[in-house]
C-alpha positions as CSV (number, residue, x, y, z in Angstrom):
1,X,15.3,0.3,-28.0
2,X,18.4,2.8,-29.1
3,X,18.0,6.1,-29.6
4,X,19.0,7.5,-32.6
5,X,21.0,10.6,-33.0
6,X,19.9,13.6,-35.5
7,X,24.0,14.2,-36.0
8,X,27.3,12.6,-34.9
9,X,30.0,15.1,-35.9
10,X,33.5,14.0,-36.3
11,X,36.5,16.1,-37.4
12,X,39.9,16.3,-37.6
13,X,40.7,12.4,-38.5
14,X,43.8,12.8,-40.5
15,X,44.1,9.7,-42.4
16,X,47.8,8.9,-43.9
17,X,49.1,10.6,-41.0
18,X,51.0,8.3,-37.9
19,X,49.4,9.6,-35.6
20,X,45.4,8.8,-36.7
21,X,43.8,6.4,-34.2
22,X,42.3,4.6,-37.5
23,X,42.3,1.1,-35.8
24,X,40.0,2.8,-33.0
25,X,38.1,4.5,-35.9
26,X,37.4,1.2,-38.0
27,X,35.7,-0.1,-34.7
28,X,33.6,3.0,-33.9
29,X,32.5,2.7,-37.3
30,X,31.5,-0.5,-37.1
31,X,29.2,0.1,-33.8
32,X,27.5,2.6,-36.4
33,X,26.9,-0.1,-39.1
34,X,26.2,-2.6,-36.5
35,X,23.4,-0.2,-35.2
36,X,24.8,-0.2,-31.7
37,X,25.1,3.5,-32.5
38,X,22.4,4.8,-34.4
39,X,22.1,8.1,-35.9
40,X,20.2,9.9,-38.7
41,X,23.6,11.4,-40.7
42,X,27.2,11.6,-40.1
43,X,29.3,15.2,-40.5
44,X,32.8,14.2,-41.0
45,X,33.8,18.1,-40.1
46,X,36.9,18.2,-42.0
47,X,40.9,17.2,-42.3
48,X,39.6,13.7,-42.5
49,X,43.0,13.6,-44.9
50,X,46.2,14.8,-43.4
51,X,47.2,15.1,-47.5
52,X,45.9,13.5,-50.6
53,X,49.2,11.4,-50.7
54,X,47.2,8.0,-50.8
55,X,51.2,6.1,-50.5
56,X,50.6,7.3,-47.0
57,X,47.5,5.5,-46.1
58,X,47.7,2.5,-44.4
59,X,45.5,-0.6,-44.2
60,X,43.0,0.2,-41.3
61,X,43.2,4.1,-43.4
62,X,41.9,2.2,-45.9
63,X,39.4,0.2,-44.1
64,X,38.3,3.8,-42.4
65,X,37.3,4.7,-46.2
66,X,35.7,1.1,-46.8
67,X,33.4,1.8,-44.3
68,X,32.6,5.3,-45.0
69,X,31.4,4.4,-48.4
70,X,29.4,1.5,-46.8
71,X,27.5,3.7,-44.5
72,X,26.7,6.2,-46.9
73,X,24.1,3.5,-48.5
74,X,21.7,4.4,-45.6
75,X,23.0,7.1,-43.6
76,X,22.7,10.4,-44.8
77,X,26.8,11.8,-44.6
78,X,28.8,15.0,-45.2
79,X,32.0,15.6,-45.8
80,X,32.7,19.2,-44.7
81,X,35.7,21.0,-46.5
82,X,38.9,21.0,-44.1
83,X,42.5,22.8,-44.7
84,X,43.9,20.1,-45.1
85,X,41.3,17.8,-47.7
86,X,42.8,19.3,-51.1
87,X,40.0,18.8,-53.3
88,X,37.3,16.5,-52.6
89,X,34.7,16.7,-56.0
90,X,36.4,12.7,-56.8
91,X,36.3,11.6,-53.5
92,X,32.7,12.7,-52.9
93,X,31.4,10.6,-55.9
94,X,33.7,7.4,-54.8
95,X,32.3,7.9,-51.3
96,X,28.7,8.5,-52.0
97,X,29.0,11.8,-49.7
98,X,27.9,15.3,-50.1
99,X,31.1,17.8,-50.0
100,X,30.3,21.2,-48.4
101,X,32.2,24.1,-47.1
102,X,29.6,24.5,-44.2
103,X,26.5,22.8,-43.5
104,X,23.1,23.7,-41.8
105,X,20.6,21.1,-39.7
106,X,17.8,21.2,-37.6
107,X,17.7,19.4,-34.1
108,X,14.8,19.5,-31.9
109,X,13.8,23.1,-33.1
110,X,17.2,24.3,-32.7
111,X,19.4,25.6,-35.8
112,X,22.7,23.9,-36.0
113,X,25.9,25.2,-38.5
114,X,29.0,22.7,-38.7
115,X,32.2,24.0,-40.1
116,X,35.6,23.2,-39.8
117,X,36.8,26.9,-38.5
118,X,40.5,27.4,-40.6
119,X,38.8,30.4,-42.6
120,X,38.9,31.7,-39.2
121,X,42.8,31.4,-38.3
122,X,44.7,34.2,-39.5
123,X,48.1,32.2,-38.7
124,X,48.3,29.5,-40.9
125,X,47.7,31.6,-44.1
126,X,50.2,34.1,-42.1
127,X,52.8,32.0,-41.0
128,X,52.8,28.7,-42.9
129,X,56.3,27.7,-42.2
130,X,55.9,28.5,-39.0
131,X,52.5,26.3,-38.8
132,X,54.1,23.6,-40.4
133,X,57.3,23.3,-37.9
134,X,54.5,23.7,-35.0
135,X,52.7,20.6,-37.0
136,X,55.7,18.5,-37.0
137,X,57.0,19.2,-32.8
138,X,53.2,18.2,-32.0
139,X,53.5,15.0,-33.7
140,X,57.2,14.5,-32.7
141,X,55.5,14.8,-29.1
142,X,52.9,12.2,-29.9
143,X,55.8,9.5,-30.9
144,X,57.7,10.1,-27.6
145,X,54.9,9.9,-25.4
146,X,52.3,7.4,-26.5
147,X,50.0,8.6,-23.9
148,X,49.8,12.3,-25.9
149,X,50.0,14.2,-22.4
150,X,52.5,16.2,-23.8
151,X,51.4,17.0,-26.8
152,X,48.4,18.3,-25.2
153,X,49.9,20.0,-22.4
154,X,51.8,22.0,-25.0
155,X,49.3,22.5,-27.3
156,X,47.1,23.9,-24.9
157,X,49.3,25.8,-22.6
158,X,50.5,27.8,-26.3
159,X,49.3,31.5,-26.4
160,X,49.2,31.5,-29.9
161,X,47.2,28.2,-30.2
162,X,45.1,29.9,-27.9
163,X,44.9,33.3,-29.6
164,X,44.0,30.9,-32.0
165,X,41.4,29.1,-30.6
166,X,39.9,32.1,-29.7
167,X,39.4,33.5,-33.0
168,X,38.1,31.0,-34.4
169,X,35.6,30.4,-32.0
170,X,34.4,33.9,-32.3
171,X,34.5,33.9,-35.6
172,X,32.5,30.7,-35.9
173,X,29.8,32.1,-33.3
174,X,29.6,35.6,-35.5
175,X,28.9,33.5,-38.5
176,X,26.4,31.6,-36.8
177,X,24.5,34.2,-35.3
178,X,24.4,35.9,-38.7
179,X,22.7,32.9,-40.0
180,X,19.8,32.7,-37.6
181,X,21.8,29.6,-36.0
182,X,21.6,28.3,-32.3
183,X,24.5,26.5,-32.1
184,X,27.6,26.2,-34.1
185,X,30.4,23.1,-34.5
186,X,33.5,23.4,-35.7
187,X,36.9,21.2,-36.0
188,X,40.8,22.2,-36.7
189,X,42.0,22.8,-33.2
190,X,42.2,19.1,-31.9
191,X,40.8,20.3,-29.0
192,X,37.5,19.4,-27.6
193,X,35.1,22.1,-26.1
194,X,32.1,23.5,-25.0
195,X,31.0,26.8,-24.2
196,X,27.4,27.9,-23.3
197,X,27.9,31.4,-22.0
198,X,26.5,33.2,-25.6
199,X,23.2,33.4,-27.2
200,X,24.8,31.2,-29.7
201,X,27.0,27.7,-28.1
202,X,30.1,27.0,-29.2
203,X,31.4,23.2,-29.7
204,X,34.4,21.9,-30.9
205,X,34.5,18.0,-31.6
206,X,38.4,17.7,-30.9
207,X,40.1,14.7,-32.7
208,X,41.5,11.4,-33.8
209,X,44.9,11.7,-33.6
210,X,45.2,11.4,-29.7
211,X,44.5,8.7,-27.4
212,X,40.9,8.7,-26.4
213,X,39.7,10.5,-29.6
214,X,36.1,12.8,-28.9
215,X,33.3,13.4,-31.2
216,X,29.9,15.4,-30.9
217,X,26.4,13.7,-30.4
218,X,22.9,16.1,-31.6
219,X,19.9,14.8,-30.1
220,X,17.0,17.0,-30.0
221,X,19.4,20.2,-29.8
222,X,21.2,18.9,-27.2
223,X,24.9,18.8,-28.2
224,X,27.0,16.4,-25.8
225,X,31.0,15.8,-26.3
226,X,31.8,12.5,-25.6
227,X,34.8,10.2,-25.6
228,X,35.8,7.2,-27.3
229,X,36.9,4.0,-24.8
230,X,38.6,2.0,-27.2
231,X,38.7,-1.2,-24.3
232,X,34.5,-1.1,-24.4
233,X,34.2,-0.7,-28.3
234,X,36.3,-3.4,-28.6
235,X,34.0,-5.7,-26.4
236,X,31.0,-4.5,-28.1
237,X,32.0,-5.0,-31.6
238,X,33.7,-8.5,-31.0
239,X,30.5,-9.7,-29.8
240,X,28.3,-8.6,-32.2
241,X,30.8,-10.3,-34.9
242,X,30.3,-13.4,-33.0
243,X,26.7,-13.0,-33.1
244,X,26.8,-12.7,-37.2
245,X,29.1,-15.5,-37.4
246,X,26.5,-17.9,-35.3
């Protein structure tokens, strides 16, 4: 019999943007409403929108939304408030989902706060020009290089994006502590990680606008990172479509 999750926690999806993996989202999706992945609720941590410009949303964008709405009939799903979302009171009542800035759950005994981590970086209310040309070289890097090494090597070998990083992560596990949690997940850096060496652990569910998106899993307090395989979602999916159709 499958398990079922407590939380699968996915930030960071950037819809109307040309770099969002939506086609591979729209599958993974559908392994959730198929119940080949089962979990109790869904935290979409934030940026799910890369800008409420909906002229910039393409079909399988669309589809992303379709299925959203769909799952929020029986899964219990919130839509945590990302720098990039604009305002989301509309989209929440189209979508059926619960809008928050932050959002506390309990796994297995274990106190869990989700939140997408901007309030923490100081730069992009600093510096906005400056984040915005940084925005555009990343995803100039993405077009070149469909493989998005690149882009991540530069991304990640930035000491500003990792002063950044940094902050944020400290700031999220301050926050967390303060509010009796035991593990906190957050969003906004694209970059997928886990760090156990506190009283309070640190996650970060990465992103969909790279190959080989990541998300977070909660079972029982246990939080896992784990990667999307587009090639055995596919397989999966198809099969179970032929099984309906039959």
């Amino acid at each position: 019999m499958q398990t079922c999750l407590d939380a699968l926690i996915i930030s960071d999806i950037h819809l109307g943007s040309d770099n969002c993996q939506a086609k591979d989202l729209v599958v993974f999706l559908e392994q959730i409403r198929c119940g080949v992945i089962q979990t109790s609720r869904i935290i979409l941590n934030g940026d799910v929108f890369d800008s409420f410009d909906f002229r910039r949303l393409k079909k399988n964008h669309w589809k992303v939304l379709s299925l959203i709405r769909k799952l929020s009939d029986h899964i219990d799903i919130t839509w945590i408030h990302g720098n990039h979302d604009g305002s989301l009171e509309f989209i929440s009542h189209l979508l059926g989902v619960n809008v928050e800035n932050q959002y506390e759950f309990e796994s297995g005994g274990k106190r869990i706060l989700a939140l997408h981590g901007h309030i923490f970086d100081e730069f992009i209310e600093k510096h906005p020009w400056l984040t915005m040309i940084a925005d555009i070289f990343y995803c100039l890097l993405q077009k070149i290089d469909s493989s998005h090494t690149f882009a991540k090597f530069a991304k990640t070998g930035s000491k500003t994006f990792l002063r950044c990083a940094e902050k944020i992560e400290q700031g999220a596990i301050n926050l967390a502590r303060k509010l009796g949690c035991h593990s906190v997940c957050c969003g906004h850096t694209h970059h997928a990680i886990e760090k156990n060496n506190q009283d309070v652990k640190y996650y970060n569910s990465g992103c969909w606008t790279e190959t080989n998106p990541t998300y977070l899993t909660v079972l029982n307090g246990e939080i896992k990172i784990q990667t999307y395989i587009p090639e055995e979602a596919e397989i999966i999916v198809m099969a179970l479509v032929q099984q309906e159709v039959v």
